[in-house]
Residue frames relative to the residue before (quaternion, step in Angstrom):
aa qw qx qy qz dx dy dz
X 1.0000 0.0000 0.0000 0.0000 0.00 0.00 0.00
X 0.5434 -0.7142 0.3569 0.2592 3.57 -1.33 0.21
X 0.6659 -0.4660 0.3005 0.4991 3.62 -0.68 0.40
X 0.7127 0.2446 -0.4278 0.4992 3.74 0.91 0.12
X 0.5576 0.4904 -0.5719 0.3487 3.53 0.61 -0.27
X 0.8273 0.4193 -0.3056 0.2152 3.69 0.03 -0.77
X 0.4689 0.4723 -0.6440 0.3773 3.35 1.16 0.55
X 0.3174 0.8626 -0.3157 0.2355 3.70 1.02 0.26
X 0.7526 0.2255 0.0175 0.6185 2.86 2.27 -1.11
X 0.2947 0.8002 -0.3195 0.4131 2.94 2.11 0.84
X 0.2377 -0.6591 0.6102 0.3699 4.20 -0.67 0.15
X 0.7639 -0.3825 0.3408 0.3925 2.95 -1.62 0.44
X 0.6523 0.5525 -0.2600 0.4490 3.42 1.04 -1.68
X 0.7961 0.3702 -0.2844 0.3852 4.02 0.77 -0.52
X 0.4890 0.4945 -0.4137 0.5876 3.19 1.72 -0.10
X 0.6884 0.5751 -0.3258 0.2986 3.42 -0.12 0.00
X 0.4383 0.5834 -0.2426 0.6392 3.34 1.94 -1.44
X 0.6229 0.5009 -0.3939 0.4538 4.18 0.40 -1.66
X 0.7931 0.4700 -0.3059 0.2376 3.41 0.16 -1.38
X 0.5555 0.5659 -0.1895 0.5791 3.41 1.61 -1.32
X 0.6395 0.6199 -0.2122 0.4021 4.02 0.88 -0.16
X 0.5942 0.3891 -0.2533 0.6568 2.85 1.64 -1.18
X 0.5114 0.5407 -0.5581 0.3668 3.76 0.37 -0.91
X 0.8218 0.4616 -0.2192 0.2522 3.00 -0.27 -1.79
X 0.6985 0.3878 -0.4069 0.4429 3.62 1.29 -0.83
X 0.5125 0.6339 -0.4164 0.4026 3.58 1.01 -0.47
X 0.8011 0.3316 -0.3132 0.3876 3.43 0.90 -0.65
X 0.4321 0.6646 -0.3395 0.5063 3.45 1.54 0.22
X 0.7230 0.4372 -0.1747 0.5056 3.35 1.00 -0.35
X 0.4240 0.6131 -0.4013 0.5322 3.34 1.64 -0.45
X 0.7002 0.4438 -0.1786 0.5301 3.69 0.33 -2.19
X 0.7733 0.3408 -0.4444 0.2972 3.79 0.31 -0.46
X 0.4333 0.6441 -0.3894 0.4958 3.68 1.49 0.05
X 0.7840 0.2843 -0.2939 0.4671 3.38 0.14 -0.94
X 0.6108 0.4633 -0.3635 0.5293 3.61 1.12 -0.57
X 0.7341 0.2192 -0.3660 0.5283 4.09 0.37 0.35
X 0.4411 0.4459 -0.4790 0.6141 3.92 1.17 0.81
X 0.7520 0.3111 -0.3890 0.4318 3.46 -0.06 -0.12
X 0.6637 0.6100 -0.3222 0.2892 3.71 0.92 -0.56
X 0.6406 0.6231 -0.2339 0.3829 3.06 1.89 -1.09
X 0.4041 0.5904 -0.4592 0.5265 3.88 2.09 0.52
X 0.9001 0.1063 -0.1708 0.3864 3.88 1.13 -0.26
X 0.2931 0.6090 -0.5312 0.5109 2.79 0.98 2.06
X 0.2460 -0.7804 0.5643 0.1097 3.27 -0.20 1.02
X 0.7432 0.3198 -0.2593 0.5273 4.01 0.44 -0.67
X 0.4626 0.6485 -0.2997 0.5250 3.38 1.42 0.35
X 0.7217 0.3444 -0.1068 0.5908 3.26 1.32 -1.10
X 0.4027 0.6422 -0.4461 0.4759 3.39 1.35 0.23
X 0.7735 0.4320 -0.0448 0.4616 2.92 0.28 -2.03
X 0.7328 0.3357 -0.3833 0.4510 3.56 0.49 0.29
X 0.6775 0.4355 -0.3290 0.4931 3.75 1.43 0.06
X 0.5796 0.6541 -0.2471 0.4184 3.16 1.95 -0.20
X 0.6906 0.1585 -0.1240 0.6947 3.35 1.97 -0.52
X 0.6664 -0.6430 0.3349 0.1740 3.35 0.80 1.89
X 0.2175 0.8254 -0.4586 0.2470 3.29 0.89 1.12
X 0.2567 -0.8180 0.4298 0.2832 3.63 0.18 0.48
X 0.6121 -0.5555 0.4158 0.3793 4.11 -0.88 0.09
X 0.7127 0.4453 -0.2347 0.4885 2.93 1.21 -1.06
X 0.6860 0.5788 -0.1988 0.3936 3.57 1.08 -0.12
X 0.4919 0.4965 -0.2408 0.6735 3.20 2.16 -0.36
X 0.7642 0.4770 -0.2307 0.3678 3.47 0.94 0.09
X 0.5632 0.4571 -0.2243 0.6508 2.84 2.21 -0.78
X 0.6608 0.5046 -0.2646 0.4885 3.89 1.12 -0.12
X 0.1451 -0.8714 0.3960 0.2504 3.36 1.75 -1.14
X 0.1235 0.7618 -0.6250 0.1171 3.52 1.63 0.94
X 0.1367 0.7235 -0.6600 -0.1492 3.47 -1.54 -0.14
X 0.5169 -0.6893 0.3971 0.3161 3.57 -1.13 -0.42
X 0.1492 -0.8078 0.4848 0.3002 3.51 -0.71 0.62
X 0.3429 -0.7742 0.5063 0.1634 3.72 -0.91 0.88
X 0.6535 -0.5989 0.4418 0.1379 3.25 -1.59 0.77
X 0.3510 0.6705 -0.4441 0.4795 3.74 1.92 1.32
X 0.4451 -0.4375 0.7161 0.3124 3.83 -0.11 -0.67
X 0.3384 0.7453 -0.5424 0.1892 4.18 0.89 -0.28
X 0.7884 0.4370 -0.2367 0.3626 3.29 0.26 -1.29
X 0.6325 0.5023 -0.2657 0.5264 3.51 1.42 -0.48
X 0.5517 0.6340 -0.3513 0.4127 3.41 1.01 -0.38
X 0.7672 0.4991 -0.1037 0.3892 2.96 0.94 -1.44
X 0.5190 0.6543 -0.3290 0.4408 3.30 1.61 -0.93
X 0.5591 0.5488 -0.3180 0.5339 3.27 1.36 -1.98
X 0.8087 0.4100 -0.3391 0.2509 3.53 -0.39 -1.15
X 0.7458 0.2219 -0.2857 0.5594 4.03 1.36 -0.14
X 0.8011 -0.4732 0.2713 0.2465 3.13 0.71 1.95
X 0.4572 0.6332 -0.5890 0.2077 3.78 0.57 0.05
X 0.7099 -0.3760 0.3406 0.4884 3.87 -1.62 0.21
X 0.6117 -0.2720 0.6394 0.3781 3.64 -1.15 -0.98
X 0.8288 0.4008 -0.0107 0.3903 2.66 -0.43 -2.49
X 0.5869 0.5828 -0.3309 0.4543 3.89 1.15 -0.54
X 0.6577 0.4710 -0.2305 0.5408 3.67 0.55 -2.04
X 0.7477 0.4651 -0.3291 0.3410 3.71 0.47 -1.13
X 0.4423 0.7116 -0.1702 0.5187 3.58 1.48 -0.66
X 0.7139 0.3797 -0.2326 0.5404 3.78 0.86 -0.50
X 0.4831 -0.6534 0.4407 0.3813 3.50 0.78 -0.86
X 0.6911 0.6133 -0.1358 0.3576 3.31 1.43 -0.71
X 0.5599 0.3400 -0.1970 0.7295 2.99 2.28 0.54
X 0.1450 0.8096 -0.5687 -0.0046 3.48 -0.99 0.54
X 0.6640 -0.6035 0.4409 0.0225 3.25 -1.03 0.46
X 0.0420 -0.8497 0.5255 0.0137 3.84 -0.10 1.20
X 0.7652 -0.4944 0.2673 0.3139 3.75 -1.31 0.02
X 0.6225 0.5127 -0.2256 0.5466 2.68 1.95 -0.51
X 0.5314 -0.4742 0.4349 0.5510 4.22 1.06 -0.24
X 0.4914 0.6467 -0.4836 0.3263 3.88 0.68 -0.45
X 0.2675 -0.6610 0.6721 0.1996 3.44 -1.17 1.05
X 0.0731 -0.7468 0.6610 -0.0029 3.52 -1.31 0.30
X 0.3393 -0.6701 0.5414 0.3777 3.78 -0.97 0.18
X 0.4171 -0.7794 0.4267 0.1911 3.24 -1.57 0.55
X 0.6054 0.4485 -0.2889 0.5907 2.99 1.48 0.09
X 0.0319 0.7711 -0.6313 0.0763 3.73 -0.63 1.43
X 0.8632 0.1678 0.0272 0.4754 3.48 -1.32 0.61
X 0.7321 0.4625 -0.3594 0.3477 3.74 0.88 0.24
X 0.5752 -0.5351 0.4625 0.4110 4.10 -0.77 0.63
X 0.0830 0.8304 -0.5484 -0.0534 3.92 -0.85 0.42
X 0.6304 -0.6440 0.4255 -0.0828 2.58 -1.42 1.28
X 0.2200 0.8351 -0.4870 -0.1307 3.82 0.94 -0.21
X 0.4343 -0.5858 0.6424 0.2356 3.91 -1.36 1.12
X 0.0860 0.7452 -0.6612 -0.0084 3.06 -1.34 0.90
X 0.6436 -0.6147 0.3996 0.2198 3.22 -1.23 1.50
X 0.5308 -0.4441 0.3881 0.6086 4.42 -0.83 -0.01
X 0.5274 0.6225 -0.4670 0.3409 3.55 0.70 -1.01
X 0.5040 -0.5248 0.5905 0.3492 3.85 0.39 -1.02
X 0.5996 0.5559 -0.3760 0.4360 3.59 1.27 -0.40
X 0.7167 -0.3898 0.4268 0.3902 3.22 -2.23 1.44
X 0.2647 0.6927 -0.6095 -0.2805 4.08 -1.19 -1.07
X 0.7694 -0.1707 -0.0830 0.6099 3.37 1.68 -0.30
X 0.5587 -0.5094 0.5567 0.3442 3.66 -1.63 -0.67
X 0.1704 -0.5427 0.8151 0.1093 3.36 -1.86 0.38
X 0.0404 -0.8189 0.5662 -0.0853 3.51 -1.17 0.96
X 0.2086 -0.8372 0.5035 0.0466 3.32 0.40 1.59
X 0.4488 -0.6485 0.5658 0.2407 3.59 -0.90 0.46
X 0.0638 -0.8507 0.5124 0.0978 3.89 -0.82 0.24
X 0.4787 0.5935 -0.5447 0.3492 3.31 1.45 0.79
X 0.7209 -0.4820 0.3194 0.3822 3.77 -1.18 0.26
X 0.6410 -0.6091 0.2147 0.4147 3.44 -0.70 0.79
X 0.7153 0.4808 -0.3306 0.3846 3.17 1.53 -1.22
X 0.5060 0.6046 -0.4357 0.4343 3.76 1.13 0.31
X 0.7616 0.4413 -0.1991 0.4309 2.98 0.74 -1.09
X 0.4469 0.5775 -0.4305 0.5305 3.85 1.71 0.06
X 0.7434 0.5138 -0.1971 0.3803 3.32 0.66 -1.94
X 0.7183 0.2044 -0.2452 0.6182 4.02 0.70 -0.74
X 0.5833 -0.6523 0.4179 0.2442 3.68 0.12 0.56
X 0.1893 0.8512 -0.4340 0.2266 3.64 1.57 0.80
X 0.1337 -0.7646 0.5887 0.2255 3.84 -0.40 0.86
X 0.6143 -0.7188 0.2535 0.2042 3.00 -1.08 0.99
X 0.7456 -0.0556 -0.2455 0.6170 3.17 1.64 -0.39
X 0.2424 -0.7159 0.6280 0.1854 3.69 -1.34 0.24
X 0.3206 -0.7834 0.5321 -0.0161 2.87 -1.28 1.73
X 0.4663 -0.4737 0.6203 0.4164 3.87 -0.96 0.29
X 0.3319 -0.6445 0.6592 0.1999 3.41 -1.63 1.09
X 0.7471 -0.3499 0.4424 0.3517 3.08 -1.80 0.76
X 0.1081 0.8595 -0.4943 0.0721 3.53 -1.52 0.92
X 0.6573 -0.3612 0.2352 0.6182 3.76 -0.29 -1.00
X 0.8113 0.4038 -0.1724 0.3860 3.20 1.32 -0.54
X 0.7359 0.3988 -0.0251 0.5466 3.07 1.82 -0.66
X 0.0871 0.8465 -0.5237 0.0400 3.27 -0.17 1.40
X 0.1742 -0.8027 0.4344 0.3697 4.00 0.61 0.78
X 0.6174 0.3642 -0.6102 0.3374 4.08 0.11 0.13
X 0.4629 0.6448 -0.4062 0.4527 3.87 0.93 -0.42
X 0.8047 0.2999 -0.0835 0.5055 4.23 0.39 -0.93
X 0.0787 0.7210 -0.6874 -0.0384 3.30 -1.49 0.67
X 0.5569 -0.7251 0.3055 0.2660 3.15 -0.99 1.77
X 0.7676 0.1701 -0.2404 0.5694 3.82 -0.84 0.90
X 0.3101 0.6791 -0.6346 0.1997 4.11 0.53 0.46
X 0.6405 0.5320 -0.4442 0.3308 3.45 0.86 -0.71
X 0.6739 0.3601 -0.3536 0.5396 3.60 0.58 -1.01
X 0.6192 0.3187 -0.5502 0.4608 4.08 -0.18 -0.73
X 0.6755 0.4136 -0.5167 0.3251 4.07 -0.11 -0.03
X 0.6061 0.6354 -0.2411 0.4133 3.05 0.98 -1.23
X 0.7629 0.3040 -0.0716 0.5660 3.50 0.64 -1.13
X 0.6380 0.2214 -0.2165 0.7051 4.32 1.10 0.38
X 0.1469 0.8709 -0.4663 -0.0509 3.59 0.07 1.10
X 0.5477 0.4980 -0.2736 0.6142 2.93 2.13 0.25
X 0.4192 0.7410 -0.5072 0.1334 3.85 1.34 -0.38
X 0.4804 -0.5261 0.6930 0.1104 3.06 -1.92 1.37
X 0.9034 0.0865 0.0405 0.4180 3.54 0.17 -1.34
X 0.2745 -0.8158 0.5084 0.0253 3.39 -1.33 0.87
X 0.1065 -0.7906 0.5587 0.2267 3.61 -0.53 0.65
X 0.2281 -0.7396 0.6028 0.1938 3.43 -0.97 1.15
X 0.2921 -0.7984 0.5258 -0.0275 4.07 -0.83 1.03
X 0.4603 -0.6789 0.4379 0.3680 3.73 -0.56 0.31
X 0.8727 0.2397 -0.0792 0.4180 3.90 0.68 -0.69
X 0.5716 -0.3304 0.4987 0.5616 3.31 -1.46 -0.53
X 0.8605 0.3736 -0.2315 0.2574 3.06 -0.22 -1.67
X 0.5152 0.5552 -0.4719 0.4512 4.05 1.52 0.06
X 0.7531 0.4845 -0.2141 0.3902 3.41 1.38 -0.74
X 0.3886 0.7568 -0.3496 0.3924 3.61 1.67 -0.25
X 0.5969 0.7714 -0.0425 0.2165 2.18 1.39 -2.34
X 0.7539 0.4194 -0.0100 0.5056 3.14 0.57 -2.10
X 0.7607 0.3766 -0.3143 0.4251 3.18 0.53 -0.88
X 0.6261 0.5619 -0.3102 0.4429 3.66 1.09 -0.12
X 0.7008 0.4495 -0.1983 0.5172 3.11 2.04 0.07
X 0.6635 -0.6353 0.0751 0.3880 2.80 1.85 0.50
X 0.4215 0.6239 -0.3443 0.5608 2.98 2.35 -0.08
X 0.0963 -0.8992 0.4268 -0.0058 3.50 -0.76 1.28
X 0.4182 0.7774 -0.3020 0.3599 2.98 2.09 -0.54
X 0.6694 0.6793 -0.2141 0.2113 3.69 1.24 -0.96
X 0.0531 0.8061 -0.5874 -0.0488 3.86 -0.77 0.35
X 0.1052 -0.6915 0.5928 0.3992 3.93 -0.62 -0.52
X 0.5808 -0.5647 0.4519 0.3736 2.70 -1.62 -0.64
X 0.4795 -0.7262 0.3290 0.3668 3.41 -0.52 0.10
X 0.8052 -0.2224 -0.0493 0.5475 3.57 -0.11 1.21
X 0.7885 -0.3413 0.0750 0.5062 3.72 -0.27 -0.91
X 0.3332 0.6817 -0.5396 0.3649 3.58 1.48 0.94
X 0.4715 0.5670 -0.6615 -0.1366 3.02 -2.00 0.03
């Protein structure tokens, strides 16, 4: 069955927990935006890479790219306002070692956050920024994606619908693009119509 048929055979008592899950991961994803938007002031090869592909300030803000660092920060913090386990794991943006040790899963990589028409966080894209021949030699994929969840289904989302709606409130036509950065692009160029897809969903 499908992700709506089976709250069909849920109790009242487990449909509730679901609902209180999504809250909480939805708000984890809020705090992990603003907490990888502020980092991307102390990433230096970050700041390369965003002056290297003419990124404007005002456009890293209207996109909310930030950076995730190589600290365990974002997991700290999660720990420190009390969230579940079973919740932080659940996003993708926490993960779990052999030993019980939480850890972030995103290290060292430029991020992207997916937002939903609503305007809401549901996941990340996380471009790597080491050089290709590093990223050949230690077997680095270039981008990591938030896995599929309660909130996040990637045929269900297309990256930047909120703003091409927002900004085409009458739009007939859509251009559908391979990437973030094809869609940053455009829309920093004044072309707003524009969204991608999200890896190999639509």
């Amino acid at each position: 069955p499908s992700k709506d048929t089976r709250d069909l055979y849920l109790s009242q008592d487990e449909l509730l927990q679901k609902e209180q899950s999504k809250k909480n991961m939805y708000e984890i994803n809020k705090i992990a935006g603003r907490f990888f938007y502020d980092n991307i002031q102390k990433s230096k090869i970050a700041q390369e890479y965003i002056q290297k592909r003419s990124i404007e300030p005002a456009t890293v803000r209207k996109f909310g790219i930030g950076f995730a660092l190589d600290d365990n920060g974002l997991t700290k913090l999660l720990v420190s306002r009390n969230f579940l386990e079973e919740d932080m794991l659940a996003t993708g943006l926490v993960g779990k070692n052999d030993y019980g040790k939480l850890y972030d899963k995103f290290k060292n990589r430029l991020m992207f956050p997916i937002f939903d028409i609503r305007g809401k966080v549901v996941a990340f894209g996380g471009r790597c920024l080491e050089s290709a021949e590093v990223m050949k030699a230690q077997r680095i994929p270039k981008y990591v994606d938030s896995p599929e969840n309660l909130i996040y289904t990637k045929g269900r989302h297309l990256y930047a619908l909120n703003l091409a709606r927002k900004a085409n409130e009458k739009m007939k036509k859509i251009l559908v693009v391979e990437g973030y950065m094809d869609v940053i692009s455009l829309h920093q160029a004044g072309i707003s119509n524009v969204v991608a897809s999200l890896g190999i969903a639509l």
